[in-house]
C-alpha positions as CSV (number, residue, x, y, z in Angstrom):
1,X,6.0,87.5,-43.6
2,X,4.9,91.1,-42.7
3,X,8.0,93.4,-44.7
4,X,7.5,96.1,-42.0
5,X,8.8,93.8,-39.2
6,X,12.0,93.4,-41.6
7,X,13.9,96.0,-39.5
8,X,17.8,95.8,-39.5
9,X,18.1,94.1,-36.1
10,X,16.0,91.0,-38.4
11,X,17.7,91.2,-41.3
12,X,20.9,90.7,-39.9
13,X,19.9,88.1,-37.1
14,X,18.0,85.9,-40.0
15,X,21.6,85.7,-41.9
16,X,23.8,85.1,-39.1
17,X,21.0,82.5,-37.8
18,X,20.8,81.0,-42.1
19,X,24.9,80.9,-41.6
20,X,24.9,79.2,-38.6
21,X,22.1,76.8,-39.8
22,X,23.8,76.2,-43.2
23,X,27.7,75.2,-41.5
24,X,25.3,72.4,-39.0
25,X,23.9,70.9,-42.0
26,X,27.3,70.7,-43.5
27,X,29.1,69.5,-40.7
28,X,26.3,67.1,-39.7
29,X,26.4,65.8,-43.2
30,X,30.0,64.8,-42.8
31,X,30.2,63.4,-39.5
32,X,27.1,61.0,-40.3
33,X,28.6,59.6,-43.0
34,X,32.1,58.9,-40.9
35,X,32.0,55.3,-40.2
36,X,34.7,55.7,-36.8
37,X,33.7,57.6,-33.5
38,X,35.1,61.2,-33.0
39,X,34.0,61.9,-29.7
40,X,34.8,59.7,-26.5
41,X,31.2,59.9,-25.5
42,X,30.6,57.8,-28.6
43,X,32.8,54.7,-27.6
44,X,30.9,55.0,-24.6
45,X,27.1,54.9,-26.4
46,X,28.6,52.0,-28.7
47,X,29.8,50.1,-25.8
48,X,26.9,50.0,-24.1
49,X,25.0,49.3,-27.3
50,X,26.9,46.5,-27.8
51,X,25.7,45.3,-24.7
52,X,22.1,45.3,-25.3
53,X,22.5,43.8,-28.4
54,X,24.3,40.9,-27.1
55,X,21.2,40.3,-24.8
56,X,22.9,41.0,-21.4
57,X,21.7,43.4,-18.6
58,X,23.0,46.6,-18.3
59,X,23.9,47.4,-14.9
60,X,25.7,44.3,-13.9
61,X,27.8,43.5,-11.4
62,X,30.7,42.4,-13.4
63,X,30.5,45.4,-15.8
64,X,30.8,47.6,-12.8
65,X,34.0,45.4,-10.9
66,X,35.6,46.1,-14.6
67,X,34.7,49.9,-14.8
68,X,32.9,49.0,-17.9
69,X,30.0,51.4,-16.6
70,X,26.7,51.7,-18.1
71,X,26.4,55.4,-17.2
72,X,22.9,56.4,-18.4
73,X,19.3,54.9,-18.2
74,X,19.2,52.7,-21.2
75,X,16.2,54.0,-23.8
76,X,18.6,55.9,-26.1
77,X,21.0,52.5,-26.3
78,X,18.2,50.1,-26.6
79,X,16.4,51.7,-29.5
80,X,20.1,52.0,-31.5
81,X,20.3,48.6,-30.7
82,X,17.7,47.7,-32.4
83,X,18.8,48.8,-35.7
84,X,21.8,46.9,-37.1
85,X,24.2,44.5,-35.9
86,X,27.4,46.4,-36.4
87,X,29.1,49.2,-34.2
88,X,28.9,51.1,-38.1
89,X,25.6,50.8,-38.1
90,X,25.0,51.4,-34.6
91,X,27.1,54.5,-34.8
92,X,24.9,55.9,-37.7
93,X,21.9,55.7,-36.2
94,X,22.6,57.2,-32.7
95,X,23.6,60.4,-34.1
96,X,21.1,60.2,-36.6
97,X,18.7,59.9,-33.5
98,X,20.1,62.7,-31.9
99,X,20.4,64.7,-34.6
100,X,16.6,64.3,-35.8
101,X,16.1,65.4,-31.5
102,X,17.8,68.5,-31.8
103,X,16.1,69.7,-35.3
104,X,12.8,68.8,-33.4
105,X,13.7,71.2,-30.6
106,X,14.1,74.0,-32.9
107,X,10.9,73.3,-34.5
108,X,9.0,73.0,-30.8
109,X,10.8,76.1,-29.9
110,X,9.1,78.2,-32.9
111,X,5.8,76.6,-31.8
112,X,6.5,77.7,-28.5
113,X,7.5,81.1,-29.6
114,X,4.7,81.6,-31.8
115,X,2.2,80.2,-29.0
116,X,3.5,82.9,-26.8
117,X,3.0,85.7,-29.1
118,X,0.8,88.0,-27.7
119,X,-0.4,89.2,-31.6
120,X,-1.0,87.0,-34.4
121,X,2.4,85.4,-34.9
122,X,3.5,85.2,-38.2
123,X,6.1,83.1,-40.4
124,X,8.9,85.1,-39.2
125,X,8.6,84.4,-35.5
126,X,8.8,80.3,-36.7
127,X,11.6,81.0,-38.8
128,X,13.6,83.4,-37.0
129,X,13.9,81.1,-33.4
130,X,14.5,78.1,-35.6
131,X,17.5,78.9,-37.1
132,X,18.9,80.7,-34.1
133,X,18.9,77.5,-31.9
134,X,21.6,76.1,-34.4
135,X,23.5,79.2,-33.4
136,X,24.7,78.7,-30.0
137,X,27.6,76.8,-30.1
138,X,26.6,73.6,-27.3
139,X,23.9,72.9,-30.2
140,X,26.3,72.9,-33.6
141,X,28.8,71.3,-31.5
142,X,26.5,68.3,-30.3
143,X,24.7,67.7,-33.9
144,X,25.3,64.5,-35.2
145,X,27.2,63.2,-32.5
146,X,26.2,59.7,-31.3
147,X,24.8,60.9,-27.9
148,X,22.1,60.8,-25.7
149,X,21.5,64.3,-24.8
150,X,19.6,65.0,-28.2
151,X,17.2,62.7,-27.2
152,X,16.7,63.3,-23.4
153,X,16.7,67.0,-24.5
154,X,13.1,66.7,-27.1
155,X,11.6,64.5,-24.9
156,X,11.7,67.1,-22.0
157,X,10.5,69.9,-24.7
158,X,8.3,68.2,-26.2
159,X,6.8,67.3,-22.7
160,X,6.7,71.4,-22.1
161,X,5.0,71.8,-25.3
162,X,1.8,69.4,-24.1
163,X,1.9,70.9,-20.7
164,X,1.4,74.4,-22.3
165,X,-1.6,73.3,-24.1
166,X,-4.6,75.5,-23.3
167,X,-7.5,73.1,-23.1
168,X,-9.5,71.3,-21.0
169,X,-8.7,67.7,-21.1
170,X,-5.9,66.5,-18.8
171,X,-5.3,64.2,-21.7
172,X,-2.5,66.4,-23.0
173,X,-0.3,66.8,-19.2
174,X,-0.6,63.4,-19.2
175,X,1.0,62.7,-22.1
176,X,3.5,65.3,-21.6
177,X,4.4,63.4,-18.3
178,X,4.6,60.4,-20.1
179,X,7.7,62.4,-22.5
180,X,9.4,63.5,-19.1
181,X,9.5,59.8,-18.1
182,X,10.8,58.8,-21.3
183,X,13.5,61.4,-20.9
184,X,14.3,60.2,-18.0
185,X,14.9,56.6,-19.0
186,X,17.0,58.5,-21.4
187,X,19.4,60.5,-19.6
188,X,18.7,60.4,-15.4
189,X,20.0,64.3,-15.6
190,X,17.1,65.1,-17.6
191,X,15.1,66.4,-15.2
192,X,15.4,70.5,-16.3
193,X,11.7,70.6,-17.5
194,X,10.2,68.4,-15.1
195,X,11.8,70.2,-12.5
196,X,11.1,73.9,-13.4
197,X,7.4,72.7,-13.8
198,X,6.7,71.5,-10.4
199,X,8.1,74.3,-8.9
200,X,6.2,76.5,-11.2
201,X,3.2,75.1,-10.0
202,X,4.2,75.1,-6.5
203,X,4.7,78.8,-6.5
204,X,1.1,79.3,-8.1
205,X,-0.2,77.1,-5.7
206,X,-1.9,74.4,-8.5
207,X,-2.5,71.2,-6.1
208,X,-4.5,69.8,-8.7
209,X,-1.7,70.2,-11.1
210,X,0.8,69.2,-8.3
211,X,-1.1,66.2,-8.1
212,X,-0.9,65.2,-11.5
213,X,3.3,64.5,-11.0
214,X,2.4,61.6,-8.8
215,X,1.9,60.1,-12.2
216,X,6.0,61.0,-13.1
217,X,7.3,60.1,-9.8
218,X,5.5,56.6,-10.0
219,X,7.1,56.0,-13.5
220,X,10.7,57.3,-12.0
221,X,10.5,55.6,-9.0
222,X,8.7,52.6,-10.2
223,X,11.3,52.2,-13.3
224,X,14.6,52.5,-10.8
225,X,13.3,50.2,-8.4
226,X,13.3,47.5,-11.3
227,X,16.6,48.2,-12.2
228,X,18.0,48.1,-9.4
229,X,16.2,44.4,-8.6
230,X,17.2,42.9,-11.6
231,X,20.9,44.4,-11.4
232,X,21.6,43.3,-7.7
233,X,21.9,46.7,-6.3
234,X,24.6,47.6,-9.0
235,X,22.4,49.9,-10.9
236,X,23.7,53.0,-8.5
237,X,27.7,52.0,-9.7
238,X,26.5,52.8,-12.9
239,X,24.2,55.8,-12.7
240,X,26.0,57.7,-10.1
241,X,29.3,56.2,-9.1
242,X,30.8,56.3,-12.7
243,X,29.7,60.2,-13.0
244,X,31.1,61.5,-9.5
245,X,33.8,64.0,-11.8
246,X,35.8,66.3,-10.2
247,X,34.3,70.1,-10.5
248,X,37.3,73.0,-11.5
249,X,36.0,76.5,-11.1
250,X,38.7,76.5,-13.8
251,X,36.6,74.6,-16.4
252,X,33.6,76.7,-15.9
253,X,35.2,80.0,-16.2
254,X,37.3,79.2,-19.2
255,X,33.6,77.7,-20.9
256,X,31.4,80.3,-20.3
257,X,34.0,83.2,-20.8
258,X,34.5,81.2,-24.4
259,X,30.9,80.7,-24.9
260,X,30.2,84.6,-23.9
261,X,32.7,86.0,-26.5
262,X,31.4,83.4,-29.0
263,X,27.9,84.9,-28.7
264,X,28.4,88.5,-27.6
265,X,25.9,90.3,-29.8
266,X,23.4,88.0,-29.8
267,X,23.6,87.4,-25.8
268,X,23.0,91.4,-25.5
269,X,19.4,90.8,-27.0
270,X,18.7,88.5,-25.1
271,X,19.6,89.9,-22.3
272,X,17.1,93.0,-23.3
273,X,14.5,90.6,-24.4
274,X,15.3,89.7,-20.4
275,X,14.9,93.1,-19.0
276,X,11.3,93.6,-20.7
277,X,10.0,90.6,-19.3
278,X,6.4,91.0,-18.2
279,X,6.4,88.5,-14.9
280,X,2.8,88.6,-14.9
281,X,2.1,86.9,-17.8
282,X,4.2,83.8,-19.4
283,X,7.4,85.4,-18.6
284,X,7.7,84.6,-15.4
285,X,7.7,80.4,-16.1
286,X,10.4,81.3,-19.2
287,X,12.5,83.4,-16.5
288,X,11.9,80.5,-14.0
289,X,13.3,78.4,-16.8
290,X,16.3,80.7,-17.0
291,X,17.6,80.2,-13.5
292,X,17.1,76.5,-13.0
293,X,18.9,75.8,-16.3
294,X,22.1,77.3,-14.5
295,X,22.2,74.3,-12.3
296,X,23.0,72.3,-15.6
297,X,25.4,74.8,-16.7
298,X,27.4,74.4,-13.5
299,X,27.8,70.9,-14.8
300,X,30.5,72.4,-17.2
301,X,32.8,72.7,-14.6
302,X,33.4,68.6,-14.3
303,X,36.0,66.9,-15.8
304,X,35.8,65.5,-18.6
305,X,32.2,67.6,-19.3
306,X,31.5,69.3,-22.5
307,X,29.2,72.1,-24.3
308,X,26.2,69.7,-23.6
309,X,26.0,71.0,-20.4
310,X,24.9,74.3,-21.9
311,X,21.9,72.9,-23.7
312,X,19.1,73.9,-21.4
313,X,20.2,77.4,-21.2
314,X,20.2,77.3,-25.1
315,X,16.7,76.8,-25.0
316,X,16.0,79.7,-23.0
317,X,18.1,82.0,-24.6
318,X,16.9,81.2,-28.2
319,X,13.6,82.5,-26.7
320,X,14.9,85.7,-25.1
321,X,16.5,86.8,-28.2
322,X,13.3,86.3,-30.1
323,X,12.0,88.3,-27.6
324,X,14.7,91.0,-27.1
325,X,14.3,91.2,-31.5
326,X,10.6,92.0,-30.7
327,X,11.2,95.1,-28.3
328,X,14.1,96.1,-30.3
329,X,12.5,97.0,-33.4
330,X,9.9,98.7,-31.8
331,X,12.5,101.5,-32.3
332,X,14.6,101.7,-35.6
333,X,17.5,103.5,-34.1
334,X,17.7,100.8,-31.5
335,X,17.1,98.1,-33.9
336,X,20.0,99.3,-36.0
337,X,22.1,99.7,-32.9
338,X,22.1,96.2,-32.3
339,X,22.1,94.8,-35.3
340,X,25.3,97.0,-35.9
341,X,26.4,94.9,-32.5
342,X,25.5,92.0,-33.3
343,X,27.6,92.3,-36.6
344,X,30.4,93.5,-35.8
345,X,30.8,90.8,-32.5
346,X,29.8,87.9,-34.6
347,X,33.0,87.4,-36.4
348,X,34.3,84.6,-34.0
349,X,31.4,82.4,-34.4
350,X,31.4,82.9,-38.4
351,X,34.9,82.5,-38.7
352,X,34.4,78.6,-37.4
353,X,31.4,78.2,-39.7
354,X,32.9,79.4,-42.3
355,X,35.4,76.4,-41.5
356,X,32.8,73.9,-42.0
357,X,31.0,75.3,-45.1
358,X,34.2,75.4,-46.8
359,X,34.4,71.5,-46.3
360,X,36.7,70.3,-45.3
361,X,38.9,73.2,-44.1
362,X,42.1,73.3,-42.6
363,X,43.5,70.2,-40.4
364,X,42.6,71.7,-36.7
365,X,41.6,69.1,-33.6
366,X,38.1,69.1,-35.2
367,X,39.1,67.8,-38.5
368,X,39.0,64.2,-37.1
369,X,36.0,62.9,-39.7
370,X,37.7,63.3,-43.0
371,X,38.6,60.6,-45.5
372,X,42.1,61.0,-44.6
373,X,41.0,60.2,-41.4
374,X,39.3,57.1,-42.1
375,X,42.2,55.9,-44.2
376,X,44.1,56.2,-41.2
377,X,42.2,54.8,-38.8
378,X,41.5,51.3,-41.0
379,X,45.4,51.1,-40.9
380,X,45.5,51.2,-37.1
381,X,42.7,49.3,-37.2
382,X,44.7,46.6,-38.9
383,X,47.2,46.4,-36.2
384,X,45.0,46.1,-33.8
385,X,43.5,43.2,-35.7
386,X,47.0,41.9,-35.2
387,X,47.9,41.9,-32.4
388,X,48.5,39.3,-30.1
389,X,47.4,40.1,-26.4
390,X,46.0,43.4,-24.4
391,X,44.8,46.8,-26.4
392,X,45.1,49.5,-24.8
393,X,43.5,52.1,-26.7
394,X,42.4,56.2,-26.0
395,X,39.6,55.7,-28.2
396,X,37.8,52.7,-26.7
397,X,36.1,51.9,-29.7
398,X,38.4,51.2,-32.2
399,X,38.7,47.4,-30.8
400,X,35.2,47.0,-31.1
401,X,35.7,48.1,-35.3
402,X,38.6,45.6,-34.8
403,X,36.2,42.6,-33.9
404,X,37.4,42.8,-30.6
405,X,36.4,43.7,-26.5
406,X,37.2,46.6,-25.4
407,X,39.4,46.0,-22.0
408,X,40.7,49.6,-21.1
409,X,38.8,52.2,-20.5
410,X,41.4,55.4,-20.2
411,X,38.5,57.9,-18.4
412,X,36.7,55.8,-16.1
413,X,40.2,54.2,-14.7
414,X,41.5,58.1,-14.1
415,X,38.2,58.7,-12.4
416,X,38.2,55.6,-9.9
417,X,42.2,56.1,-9.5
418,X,41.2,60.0,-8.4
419,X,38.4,58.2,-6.5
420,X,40.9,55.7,-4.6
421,X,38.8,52.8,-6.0
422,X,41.4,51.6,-8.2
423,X,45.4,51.4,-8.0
424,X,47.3,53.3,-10.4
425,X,50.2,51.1,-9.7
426,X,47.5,48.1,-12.0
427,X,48.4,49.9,-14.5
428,X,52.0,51.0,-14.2
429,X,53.2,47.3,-13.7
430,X,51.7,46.4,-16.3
431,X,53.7,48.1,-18.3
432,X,57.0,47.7,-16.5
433,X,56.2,44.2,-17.3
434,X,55.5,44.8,-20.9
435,X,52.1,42.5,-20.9
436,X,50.4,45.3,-23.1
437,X,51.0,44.1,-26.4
438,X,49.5,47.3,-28.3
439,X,48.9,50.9,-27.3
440,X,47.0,53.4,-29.5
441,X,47.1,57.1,-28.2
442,X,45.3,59.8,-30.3
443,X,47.0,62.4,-31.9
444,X,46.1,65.7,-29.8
445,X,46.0,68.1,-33.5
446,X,42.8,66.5,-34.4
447,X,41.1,66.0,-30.9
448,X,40.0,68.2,-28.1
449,X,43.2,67.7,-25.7
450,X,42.3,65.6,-22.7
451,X,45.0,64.0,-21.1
452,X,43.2,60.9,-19.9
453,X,46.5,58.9,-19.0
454,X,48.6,59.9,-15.8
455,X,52.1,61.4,-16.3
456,X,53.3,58.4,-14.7
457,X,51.6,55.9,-17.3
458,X,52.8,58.4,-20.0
459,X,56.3,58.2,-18.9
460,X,56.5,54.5,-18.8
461,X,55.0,54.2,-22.0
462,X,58.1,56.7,-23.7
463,X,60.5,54.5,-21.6
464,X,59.3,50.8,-22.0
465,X,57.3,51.2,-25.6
466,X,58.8,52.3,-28.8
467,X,56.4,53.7,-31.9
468,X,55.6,51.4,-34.5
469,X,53.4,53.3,-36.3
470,X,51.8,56.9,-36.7
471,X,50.0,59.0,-38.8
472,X,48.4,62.4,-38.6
473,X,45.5,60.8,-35.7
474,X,47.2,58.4,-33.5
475,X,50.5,57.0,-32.6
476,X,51.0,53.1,-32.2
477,X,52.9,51.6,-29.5
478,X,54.6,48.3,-29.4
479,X,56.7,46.8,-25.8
480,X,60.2,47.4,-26.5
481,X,62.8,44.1,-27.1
């Protein structure tokens, strides 16, 4: 590591990128070794799990008439599937799946950066990306987790990485389209890379190149027209109909004005690492990246979406601030400037890792994967071991810990009710008629508040249910006398 490069703009972006690094390991650490979900997503990815394990097709009809939807393409679930024969286990290694994805994006993004170096990169331009990808909050938020976008995400980078390769052989794009078919078949969103490419070499007028995607398209379209024989046509229910979420401006606004104060400093030099772009070089494909990833981001605006929807840009902006460091210290007074910036707007983002080195911090909504918490949950987990009759249950996975099906899927019905597909009233007599024998709700101090259940189904609940147990993470109902 050259020491003249160590201006202040470095020094201070290599410890607030070390921080941010340090707090994922330690929160990764401690959700991987929860044995419950903590994220609704996850009762989802165990569910359809389960389903591959027990040897039945996905995207059936019956599945779908039940709005037990198998919402992705199936390679994440398959291979978790192969490991292990109990949601536990199952649950252990999908997040350890993703989160071995996400470190392997960092480590193909300081290839990248290094690659695009126009001098001899040097140990600080691997280093310094690296540990800045695990700053942006839709990264440290989505580590560990037991979801597929870790996954879909590496394949589609690591597909970028082989297209880049300077060399003769075609040997390497076809591999790399070989990745962006395998990320496909692991999320059918993941598309960002592929995408940007083709457009890419549209605009530079490449038909040989262009002709090379006839490879991807045949694998896409080959794959889906497969699926959808062996499913009976039910394969679209699955991918598309169970993801049709309403968009609020609302959400979007409220996550990217959180995200922008979150990241203030650190956004400004990337932005300036965006103004010296040099479109005729590299640049322009990384600024091409840039404005297809905010198709994605738009994404945050649907219900029931999350930070995963700013992964893409993530990428793109853990290469502009590399870039924007670059230019920066060219100058030392503007170096210092913004690394006085960056300091002094950074506060928000350390204060919530400081959270998470401390281990285990104070008892907020994201404090859901302590030991307390398992406590808790095996004694709800009892009762629903008890219990005679129909679970309903926020967290759709805690019957499968119980050794039971999960029935009631709080999400998906609120969706198809919004959609007109399915009749709130189902549900409502139900429980005028008391045929629910148990009803777990989560507690909303330790989860992101979602209300997944309608006012009326909450008000029916109060009036024909009564508590019969609760602890600091749910609340157990049973049918009143």
């Amino acid at each position: 590591m050259q020491l003249k490069r160590l201006k202040p703009l470095s020094i201070v972006l290599f410890l607030y990128g070390f921080i941010c690094y340090l707090a994922v390991v330690v929160r990764s650490a401690q959700i991987l070794r929860f044995p419950y979900t903590i994220d609704y997503g996850e009762a989802t990815t165990l569910s359809q799990v389960k389903t591959l394990f027990s040897g039945l097709f996905p995207y059936s009809r019956e599945a779908a008439e039940h709005l037990n939807y198998f919402s992705y393409t199936p390679l994440f679930q398959y291979i978790t599937s192969l490991i292990g024969q109990e949601p536990e286990a199952w649950l252990f290694t999908a997040r350890l799946i993703n989160t071995l994805a996400l470190v392997g994006v960092g480590l193909l993004l300081a290839k990248i950066n290094c690659d695009w170096k126009e001098d001899k990169a040097t140990a600080w331009d691997f280093a310094l990306p690296f540990l800045l990808w695990f700053s942006w909050f839709s990264v440290s938020n989505w580590m560990a987790m037991g979801r597929v976008d870790g996954l879909a995400l590496f394949l589609q980078i690591l597909g970028l990485f082989f297209y880049l390769k300077v060399t003769e052989k075609s040997s390497f794009k076809i591999l790399s389209l070989v990745c962006f078919i395998l990320a496909f078949f692991t999320k059918q969103s993941a598309v960002w890379i592929p995408f940007t490419l083709m457009l890419w070499e549209t605009v530079r007028f490449q038909k040989k190149e262009l002709g090379r995607w006839s490879i991807y398209f045949a694998g896409v379209i080959g794959g889906l027209l497969i699926l959808h024989y062996f499913s009976g046509g039910f394969v679209w229910d699955h991918l598309i109909k169970s993801n049709q979420n309403q968009f609020k401006l609302l959400n979007l606004t409220e996550m990217l004005m959180s995200n922008i104060e979150f990241h203030l400093g650190v956004l400004l030099v990337a932005v300036y690492g965006l103004v010296k772009m040099d479109l005729k070089k590299a640049d322009a494909l990384l600024l091409l990246l840039l404005a297809s990833s905010l198709i994605w981001v738009v994404g945050a605006g649907r219900e029931g979406s999350s930070s995963n929807f700013l992964l893409e840009l993530s990428v793109v902006l853990t290469l502009l601030v590399a870039r924007g460091e670059t230019y920066l210290n060219k100058s030392l007074l503007k170096s210092s400037i913004a690394a006085a910036v960056v300091l002094i707007t950074c506060w928000p983002n350390m204060k919530v890792r400081s959270y998470f080195i401390k281990d285990p911090g104070p008892n907020i909504f994201w404090a859901n994967y302590t030991n307390q918490a398992k406590e808790e949950t095996d004694v709800v987990l009892k009762y629903i071991r008890e219990a005679k009759g129909s679970i309903w249950s926020e967290n759709p996975a805690l019957p499968m810990f119980a050794d039971k099906n999960t029935e009631f899927w709080p999400f998906e019905i609120g969706q198809s009710i919004a959609r007109g597909e399915y009749s709130e009233d189902l549900l409502l007599q139900q429980l005028k008629s008391k045929s629910i024998a148990l009803i777990v709700r989560e507690s909303a101090a330790h989860v992101v508040p979602v209300q997944r259940l309608s006012n009326n189904v909450l008000d029916l609940i109060e009036t024909q249910y009564h508590i019969i147990y609760q602890n600091e993470f749910y609340v157990v109902y049973g049918p009143n006398p």
